[in-house]
Backbone as JSON, one array per atom type, in Angstrom:
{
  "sequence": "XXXXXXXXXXXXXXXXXXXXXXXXXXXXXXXXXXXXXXXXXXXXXXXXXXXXXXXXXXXXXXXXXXXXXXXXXXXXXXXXXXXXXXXXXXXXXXXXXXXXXXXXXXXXXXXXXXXXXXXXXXXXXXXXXXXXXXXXXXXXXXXXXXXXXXXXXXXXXXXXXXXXXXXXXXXXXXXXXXXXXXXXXXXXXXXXXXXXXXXXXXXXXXXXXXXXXXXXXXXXXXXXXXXXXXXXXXXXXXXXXXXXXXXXXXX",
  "N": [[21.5, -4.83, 12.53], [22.46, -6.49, 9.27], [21.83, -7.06, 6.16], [23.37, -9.57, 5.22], [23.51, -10.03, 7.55], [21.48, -11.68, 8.51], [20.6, -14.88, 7.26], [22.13, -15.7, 9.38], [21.49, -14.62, 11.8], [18.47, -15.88, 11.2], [18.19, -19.0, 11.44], [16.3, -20.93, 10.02], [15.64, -19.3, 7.64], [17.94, -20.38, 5.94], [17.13, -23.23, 5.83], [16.28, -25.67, 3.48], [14.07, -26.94, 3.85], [12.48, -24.72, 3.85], [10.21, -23.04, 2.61], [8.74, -20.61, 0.21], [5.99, -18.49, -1.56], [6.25, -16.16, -1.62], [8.21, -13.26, -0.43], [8.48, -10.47, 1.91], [10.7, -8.27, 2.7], [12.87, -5.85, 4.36], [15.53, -3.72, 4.12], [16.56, -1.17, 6.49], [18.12, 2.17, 6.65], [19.25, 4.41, 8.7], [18.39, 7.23, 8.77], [17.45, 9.25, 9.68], [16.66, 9.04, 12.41], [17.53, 6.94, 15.08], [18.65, 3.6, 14.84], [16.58, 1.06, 16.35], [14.62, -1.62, 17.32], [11.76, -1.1, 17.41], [11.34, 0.36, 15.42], [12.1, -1.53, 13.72], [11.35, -3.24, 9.69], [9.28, -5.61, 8.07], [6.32, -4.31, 9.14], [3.21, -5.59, 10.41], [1.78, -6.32, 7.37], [2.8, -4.72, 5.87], [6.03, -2.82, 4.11], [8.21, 0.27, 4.19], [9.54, 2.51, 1.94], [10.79, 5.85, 3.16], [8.31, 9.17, 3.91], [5.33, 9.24, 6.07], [4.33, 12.35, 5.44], [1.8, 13.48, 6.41], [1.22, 12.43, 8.95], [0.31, 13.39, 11.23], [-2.58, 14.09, 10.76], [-3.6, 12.12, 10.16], [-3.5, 10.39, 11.38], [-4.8, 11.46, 13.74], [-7.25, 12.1, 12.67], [-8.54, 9.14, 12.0], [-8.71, 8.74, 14.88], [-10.58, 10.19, 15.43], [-12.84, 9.35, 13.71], [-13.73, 6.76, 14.99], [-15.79, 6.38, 17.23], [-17.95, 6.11, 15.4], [-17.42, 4.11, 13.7], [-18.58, 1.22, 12.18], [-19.06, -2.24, 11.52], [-20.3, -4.56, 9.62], [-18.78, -7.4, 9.67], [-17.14, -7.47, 12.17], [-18.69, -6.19, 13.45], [-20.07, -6.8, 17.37], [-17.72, -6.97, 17.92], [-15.83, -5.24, 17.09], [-15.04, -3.03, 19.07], [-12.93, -3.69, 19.81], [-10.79, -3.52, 18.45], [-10.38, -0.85, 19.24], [-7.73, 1.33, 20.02], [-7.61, 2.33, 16.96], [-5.57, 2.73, 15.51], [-2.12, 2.68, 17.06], [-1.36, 4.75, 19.99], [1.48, 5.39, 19.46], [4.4, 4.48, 17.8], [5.73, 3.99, 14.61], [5.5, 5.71, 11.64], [5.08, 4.08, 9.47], [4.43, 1.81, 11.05], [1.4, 3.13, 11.64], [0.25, 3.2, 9.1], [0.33, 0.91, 8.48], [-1.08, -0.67, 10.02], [-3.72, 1.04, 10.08], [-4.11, 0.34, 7.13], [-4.41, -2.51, 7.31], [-6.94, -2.99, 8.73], [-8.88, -2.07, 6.98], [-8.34, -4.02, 4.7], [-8.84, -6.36, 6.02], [-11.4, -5.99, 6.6], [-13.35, -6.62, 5.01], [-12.8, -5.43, 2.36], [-10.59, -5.75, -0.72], [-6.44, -6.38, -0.77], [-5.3, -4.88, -2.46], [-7.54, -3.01, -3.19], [-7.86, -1.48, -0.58], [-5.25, -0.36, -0.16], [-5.44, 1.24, -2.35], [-7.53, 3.4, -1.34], [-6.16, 4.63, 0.82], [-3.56, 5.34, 0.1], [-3.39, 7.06, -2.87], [-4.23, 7.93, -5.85], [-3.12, 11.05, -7.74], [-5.61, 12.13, -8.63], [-7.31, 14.44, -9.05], [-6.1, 16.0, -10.86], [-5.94, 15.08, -12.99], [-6.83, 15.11, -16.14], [-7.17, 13.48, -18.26], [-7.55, 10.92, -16.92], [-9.53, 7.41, -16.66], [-12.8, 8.28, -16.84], [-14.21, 6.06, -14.65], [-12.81, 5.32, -13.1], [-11.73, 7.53, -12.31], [-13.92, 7.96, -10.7], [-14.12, 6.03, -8.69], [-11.75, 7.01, -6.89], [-12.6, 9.7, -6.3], [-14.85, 8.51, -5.01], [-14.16, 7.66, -2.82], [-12.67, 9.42, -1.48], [-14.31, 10.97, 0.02], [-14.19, 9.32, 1.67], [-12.04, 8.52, 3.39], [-8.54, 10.47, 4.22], [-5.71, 10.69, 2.22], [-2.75, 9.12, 2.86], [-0.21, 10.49, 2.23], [3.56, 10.85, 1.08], [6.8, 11.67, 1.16], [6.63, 7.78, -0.32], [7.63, 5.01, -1.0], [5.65, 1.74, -1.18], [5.78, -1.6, 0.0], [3.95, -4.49, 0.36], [2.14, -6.96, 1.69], [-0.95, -9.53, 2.06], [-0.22, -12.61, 2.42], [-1.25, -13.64, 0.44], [-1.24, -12.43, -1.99], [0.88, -10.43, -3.33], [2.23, -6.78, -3.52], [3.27, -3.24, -4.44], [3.36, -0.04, -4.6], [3.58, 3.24, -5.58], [3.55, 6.42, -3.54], [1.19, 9.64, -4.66], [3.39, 11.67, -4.93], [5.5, 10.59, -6.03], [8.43, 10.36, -5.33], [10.38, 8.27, -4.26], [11.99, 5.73, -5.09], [11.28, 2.44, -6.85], [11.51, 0.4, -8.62], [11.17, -2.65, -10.99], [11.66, -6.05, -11.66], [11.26, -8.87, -13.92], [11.55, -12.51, -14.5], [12.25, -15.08, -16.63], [11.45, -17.23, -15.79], [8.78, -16.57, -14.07], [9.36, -15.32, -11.93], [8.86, -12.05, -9.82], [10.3, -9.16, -8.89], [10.65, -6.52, -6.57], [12.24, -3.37, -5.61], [14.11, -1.19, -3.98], [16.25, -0.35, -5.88], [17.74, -2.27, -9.1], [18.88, -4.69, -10.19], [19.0, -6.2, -7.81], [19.35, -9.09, -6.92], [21.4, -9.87, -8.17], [20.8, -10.95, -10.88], [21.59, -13.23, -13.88], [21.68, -11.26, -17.71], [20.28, -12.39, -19.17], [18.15, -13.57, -18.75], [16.1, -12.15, -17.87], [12.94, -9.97, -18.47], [11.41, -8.71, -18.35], [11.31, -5.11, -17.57], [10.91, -3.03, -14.86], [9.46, 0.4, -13.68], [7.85, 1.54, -10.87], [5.71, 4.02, -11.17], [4.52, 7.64, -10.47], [1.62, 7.5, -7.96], [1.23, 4.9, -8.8], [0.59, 1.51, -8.93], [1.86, -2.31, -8.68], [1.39, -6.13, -8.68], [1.32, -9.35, -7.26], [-0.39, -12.18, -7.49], [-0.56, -14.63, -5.68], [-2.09, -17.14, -5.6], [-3.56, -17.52, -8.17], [-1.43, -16.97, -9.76], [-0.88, -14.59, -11.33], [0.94, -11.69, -12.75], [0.01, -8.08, -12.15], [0.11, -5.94, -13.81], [0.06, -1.93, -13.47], [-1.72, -0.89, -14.93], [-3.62, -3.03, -15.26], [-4.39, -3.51, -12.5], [-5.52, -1.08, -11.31], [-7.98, -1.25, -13.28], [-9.29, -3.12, -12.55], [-9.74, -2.63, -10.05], [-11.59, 0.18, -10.55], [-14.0, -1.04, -11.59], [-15.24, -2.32, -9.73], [-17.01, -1.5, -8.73], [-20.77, 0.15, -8.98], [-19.37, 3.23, -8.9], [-19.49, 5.71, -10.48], [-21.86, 6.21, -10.91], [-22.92, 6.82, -8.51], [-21.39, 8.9, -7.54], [-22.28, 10.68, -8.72], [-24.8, 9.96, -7.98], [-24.54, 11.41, -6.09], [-23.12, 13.12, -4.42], [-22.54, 16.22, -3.57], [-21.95, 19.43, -3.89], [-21.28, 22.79, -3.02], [-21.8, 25.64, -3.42], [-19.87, 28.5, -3.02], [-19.86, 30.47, -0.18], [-21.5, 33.92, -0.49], [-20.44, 36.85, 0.76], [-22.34, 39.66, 1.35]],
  "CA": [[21.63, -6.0, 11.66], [22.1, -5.88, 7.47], [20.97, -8.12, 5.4], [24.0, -10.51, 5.05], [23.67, -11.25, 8.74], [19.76, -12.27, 7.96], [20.96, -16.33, 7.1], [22.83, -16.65, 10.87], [20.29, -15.1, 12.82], [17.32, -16.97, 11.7], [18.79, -20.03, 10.56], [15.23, -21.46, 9.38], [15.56, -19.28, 6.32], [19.01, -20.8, 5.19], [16.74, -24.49, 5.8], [15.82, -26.09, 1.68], [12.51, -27.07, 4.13], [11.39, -23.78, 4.12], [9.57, -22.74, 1.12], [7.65, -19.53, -0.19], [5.77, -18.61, -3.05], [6.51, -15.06, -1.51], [9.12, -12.62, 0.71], [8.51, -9.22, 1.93], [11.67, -7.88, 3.66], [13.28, -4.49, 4.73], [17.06, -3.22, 5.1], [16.69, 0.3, 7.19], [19.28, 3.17, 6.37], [18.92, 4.98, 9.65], [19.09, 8.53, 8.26], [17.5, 11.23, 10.53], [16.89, 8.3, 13.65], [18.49, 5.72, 15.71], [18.13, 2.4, 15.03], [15.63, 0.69, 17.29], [13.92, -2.45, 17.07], [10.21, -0.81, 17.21], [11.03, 0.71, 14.39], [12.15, -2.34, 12.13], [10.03, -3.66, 9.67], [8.28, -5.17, 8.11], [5.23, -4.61, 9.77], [2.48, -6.92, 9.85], [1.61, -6.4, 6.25], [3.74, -3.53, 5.02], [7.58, -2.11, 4.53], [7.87, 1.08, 3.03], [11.23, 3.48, 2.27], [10.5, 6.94, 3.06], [8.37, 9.4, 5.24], [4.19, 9.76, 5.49], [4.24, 13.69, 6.12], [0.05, 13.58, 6.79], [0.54, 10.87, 9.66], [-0.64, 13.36, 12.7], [-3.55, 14.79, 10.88], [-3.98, 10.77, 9.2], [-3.73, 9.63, 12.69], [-6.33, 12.24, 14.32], [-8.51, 11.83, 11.96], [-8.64, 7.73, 11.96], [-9.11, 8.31, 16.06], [-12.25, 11.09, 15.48], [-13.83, 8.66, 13.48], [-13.82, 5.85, 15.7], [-17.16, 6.37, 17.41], [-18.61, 5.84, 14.03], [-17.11, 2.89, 13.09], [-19.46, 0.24, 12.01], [-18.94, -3.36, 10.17], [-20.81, -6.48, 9.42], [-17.75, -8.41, 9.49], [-16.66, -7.55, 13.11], [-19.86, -6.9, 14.85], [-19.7, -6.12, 18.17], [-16.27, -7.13, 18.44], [-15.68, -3.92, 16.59], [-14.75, -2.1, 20.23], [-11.56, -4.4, 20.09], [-9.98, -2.96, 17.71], [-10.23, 0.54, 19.11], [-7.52, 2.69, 18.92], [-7.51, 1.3, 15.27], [-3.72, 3.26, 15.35], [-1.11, 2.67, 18.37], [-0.44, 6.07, 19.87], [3.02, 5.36, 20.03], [4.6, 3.69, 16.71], [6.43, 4.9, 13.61], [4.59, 6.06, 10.22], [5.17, 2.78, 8.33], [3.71, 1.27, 11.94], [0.4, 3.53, 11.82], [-0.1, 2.94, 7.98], [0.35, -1.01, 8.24], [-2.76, -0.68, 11.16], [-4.96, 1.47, 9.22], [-4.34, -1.27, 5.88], [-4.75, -4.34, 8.46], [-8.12, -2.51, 9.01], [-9.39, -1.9, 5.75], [-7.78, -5.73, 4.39], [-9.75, -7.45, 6.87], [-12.78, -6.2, 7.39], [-14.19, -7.3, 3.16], [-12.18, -4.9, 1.24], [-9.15, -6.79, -0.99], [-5.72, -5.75, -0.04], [-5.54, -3.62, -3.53], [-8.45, -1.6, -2.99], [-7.59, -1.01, 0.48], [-4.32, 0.43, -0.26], [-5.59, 2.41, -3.05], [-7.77, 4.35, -0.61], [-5.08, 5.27, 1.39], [-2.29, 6.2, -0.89], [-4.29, 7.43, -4.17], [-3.74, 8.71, -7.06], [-3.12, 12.44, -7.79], [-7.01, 12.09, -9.61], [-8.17, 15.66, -9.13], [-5.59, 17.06, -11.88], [-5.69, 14.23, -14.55], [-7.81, 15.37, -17.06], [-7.3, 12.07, -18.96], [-7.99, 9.98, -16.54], [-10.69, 7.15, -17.42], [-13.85, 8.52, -15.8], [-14.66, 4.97, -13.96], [-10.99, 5.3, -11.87], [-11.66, 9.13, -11.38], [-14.99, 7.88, -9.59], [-13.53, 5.39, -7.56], [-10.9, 7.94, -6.2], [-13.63, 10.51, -5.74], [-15.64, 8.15, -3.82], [-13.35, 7.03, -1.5], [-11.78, 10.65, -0.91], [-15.49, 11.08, 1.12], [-14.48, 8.1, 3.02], [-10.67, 8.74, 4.21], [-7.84, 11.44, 3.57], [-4.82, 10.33, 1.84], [-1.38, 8.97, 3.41], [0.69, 11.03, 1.9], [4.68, 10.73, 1.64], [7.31, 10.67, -0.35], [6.71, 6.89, -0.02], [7.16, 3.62, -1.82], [5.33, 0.62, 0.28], [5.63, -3.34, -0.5], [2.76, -5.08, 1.18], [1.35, -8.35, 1.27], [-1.8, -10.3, 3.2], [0.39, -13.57, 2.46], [-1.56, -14.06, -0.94], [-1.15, -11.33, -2.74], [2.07, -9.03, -3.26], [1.98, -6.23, -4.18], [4.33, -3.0, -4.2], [2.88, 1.18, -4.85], [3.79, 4.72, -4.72], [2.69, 7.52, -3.52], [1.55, 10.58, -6.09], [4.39, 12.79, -5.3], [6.52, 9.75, -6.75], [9.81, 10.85, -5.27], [10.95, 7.49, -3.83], [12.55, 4.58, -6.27], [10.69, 1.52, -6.83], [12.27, -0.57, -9.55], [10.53, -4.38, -10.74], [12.16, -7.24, -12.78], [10.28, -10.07, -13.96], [12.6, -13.33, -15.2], [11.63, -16.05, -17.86], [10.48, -18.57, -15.28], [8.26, -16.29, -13.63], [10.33, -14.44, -10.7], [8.88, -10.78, -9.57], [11.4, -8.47, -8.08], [10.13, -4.92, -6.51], [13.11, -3.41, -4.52], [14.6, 0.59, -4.49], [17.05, -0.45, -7.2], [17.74, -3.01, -10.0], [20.19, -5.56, -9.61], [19.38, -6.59, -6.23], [19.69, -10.33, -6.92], [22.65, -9.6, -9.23], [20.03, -12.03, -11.8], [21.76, -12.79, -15.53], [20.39, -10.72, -18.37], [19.43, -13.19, -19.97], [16.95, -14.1, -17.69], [15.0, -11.02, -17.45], [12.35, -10.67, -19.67], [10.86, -7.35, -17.99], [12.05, -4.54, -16.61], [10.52, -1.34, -14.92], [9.63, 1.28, -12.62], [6.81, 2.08, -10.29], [5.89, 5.9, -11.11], [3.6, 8.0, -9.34], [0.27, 6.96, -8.11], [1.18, 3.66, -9.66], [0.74, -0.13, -8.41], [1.71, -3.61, -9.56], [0.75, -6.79, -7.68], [1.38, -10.37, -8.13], [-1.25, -12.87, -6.9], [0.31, -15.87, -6.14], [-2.8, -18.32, -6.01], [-3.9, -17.11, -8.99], [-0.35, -16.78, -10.53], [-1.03, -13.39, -12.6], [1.33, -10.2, -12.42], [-1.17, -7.46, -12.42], [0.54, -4.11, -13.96], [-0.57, -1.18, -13.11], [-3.33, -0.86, -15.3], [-4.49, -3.98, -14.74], [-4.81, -3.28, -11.27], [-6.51, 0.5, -11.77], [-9.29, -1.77, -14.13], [-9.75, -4.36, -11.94], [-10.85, -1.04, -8.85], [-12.3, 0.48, -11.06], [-14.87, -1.74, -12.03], [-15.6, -3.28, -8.72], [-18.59, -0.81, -7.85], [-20.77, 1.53, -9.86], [-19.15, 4.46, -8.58], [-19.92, 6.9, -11.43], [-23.5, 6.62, -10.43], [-22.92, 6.81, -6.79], [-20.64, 10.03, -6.68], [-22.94, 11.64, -9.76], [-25.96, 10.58, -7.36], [-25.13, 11.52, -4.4], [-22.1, 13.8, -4.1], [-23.51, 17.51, -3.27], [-20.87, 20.29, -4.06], [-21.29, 23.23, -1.86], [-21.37, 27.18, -3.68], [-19.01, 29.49, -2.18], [-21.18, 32.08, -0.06], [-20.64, 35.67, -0.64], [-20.58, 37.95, 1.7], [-22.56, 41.04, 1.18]],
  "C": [[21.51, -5.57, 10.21], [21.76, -7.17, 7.1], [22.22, -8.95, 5.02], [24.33, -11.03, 6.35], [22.44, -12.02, 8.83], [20.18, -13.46, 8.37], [21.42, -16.56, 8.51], [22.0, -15.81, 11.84], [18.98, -15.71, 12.52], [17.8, -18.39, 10.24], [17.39, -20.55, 9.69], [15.47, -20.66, 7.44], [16.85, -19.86, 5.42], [18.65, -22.4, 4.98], [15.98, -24.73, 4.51], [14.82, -26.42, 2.52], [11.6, -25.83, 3.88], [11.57, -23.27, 2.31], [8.53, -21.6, 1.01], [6.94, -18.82, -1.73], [6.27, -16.57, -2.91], [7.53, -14.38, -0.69], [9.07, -11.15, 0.89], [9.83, -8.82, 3.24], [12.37, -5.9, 3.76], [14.58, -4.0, 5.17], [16.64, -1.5, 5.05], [17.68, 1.18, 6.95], [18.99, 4.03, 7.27], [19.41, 6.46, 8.71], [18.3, 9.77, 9.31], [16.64, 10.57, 12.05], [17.33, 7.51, 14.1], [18.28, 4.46, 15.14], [17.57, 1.89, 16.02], [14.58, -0.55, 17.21], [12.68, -2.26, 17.3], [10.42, -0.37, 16.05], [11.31, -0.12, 12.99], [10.77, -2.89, 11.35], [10.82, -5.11, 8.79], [7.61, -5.6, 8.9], [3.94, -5.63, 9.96], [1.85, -7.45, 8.08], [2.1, -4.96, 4.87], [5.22, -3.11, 5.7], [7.46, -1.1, 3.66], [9.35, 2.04, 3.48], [10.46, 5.08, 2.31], [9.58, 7.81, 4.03], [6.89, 9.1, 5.18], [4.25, 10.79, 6.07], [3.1, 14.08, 6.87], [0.18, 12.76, 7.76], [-0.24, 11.53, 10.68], [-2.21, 13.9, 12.14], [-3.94, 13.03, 10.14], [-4.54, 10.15, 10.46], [-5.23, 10.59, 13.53], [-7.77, 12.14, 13.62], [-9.33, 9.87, 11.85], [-9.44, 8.09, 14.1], [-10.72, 9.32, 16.09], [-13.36, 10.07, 14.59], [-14.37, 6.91, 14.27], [-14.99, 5.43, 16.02], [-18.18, 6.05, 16.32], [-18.58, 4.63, 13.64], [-18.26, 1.74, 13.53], [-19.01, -0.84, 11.06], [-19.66, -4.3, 10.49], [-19.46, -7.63, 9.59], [-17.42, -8.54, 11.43], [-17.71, -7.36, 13.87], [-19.62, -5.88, 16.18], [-18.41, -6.15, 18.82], [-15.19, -5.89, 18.19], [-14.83, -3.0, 17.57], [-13.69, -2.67, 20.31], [-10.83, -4.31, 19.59], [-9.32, -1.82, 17.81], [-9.4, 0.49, 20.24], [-6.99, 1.65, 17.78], [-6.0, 1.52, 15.42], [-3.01, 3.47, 16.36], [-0.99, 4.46, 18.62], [0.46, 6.5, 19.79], [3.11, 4.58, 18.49], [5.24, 4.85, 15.65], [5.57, 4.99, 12.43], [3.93, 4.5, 9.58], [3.98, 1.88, 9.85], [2.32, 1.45, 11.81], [0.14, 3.33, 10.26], [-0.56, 1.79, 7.86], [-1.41, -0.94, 9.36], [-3.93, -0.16, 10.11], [-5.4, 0.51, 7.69], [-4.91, -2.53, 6.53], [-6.62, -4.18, 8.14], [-8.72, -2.99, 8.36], [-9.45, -3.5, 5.13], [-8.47, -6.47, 4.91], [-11.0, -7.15, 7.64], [-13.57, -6.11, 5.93], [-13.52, -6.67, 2.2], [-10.61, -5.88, 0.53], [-8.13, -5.62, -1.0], [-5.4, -4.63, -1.35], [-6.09, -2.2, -3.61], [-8.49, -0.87, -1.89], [-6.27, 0.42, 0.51], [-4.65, 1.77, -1.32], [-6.81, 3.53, -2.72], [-7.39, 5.42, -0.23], [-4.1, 5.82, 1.0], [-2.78, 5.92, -2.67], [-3.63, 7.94, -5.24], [-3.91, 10.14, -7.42], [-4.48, 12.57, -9.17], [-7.47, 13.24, -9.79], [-7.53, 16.45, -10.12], [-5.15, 16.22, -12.82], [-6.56, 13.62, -15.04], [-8.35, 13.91, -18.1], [-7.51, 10.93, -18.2], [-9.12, 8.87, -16.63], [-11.92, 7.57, -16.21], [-14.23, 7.34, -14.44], [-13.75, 5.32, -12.63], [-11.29, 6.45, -11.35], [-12.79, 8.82, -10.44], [-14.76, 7.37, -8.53], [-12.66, 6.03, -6.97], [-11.69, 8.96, -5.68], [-14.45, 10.06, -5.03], [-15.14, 7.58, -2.8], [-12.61, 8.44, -0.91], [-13.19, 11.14, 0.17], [-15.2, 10.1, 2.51], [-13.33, 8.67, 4.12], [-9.51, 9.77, 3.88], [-6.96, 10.19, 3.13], [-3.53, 10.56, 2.81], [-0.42, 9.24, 2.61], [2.43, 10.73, 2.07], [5.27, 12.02, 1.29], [7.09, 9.37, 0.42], [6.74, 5.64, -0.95], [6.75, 2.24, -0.24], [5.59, -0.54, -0.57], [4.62, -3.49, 0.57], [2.04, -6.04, 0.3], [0.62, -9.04, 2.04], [-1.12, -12.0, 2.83], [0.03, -14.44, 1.12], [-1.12, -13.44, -1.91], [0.1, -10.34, -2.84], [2.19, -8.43, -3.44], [3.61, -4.69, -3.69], [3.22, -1.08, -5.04], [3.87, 2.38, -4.42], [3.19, 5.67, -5.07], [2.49, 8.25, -4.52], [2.34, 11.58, -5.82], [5.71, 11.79, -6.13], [8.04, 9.91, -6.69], [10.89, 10.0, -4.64], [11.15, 6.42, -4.71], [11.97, 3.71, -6.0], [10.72, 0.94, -8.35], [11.68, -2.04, -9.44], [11.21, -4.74, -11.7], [11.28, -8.39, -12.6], [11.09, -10.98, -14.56], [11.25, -14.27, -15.99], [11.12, -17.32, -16.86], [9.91, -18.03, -14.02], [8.37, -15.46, -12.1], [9.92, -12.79, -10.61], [9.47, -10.36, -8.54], [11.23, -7.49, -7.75], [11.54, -4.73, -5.43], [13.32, -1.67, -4.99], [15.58, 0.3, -5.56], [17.29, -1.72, -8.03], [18.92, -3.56, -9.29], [20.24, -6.35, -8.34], [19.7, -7.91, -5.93], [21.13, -10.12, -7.61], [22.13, -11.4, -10.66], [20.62, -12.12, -13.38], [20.64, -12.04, -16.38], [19.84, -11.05, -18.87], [18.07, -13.67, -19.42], [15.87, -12.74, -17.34], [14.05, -10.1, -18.53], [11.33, -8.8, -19.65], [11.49, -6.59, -17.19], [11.68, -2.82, -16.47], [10.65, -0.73, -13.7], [8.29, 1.17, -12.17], [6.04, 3.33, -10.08], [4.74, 6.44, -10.22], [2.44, 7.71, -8.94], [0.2, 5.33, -8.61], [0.61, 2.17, -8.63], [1.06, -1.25, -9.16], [1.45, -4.53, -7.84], [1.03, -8.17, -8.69], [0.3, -11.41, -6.89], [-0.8, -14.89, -7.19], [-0.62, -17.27, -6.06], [-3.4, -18.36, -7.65], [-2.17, -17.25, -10.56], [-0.11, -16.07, -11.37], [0.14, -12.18, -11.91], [0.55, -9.51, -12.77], [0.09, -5.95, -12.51], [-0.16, -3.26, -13.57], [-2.08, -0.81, -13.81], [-3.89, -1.53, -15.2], [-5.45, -4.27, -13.57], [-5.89, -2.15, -10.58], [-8.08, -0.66, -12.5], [-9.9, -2.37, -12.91], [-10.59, -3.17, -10.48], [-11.8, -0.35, -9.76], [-14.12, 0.03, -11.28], [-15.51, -2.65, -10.95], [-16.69, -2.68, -8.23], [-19.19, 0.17, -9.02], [-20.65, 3.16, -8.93], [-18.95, 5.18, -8.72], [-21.49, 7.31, -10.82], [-23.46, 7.32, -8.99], [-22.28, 7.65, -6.57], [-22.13, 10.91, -8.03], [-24.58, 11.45, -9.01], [-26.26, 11.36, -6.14], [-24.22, 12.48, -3.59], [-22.62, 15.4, -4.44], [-22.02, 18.71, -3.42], [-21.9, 21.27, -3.7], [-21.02, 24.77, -3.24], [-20.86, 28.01, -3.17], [-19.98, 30.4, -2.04], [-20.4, 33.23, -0.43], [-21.53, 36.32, 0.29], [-20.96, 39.54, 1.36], [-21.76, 42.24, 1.84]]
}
């Protein structure tokens, strides 16, 4: 299926009843597998173009910590979740699980994602110390989902749209004069006059934007970096408690 047969198989979206303040969708370019309806997306809260190269050591590592897993939120219901990640499923499949996770058990869907696909923090010197902490204290928690990847993902409030830090997949946004955000792999995708477009960028590496649609704010990327940042003191908390290790030497 492409996206101009969309409207005649689900007629509901061609119905003026149906209404959204949001739309996350996905046309596939089968390039090195079949088409297959397990592998369309999107998933329950992510579509993403491209590959994650880290998924079996992302995935082994999500199932070794299992036994561990503890939350206040889920309790002892906790065991119902496990295997957090299908053994069977495609990248974008086992990514969207491990976010679900994170998203719904107190973390917001922002800080969740910026766990998981981080920012290349360990070699930018300028970075503001606050952000480098929050990346350093979450690199204790989980590895990074690596691609090339751009994702869209949304818990049905929030929209948002990132990529990875090798930044080698396109992710293009337009914003119009009566409030319209557009994240897609290339410009033009509405074919929107120019008059009407009021912003117009890219998504670069490590980056995020996000639009919060109860709220009604586009959150640029720095906005979005501040707003993690500042949600824990986690300058104190890697500077109290983070133990670096002296290389032995071997007599």
């Amino acid at each position: 299926m492409v996206a101009p047969q969309l409207r005649s198989f689900f007629p509901d979206l061609g119905d003026p009843r149906t209404r959204s303040a949001l739309a996350l969708f996905h046309q596939r370019f089968a390039t090195n597998t079949l088409p297959n309806w397990s592998l369309a997306q999107p998933f329950r809260m992510i579509a993403h173009n491209g590959e994650i190269n880290t998924l079996v050591g992302n995935r082994n590592w999500m199932s070794a910590r299992e036994p561990e897993l503890t939350s206040s939120v889920w309790g002892e219901d906790l065991k119902d979740l496990i295997p957090v990640i299908a053994p069977i499923g495609s990248d974008t499949a086992s990514l969207d699980e491990a976010l679900e996770l994170l998203a719904t058990s107190g973390r917001s869907l922002l800080h969740a994602m910026a766990m998981l696909v981080p920012e290349a923090w360990e070699n930018m010197p300028d970075m503001a110390p606050d952000l480098r902490a929050f990346y350093e204290y979450h690199a204790c928690l989980i590895e990074p989902w690596d691609g090339p990847a751009a994702t869209a993902f949304t818990d049905g409030v929030v929209a948002a749209a990132a990529m990875d830090r090798n930044g080698l997949r396109p992710a293009r946004y337009q914003v119009t004069s009566d409030g319209l955000v557009i994240m897609s792999s290339e410009v033009g995708l509405l074919g929107l006059p120019l008059r009407e477009i009021v912003e117009s960028g890219r998504v670069g590496p490590g980056e995020m934007i996000a639009v919060d649609t109860e709220a009604g704010d586009f959150l640029r990327n720095a906005d979005v970096k501040s707003r993690l940042a500042g949600g824990g003191p986690y300058r104190r908390w890697v500077e109290g408690n983070l133990q670096h290790l002296e290389p032995a030497r071997l007599s």
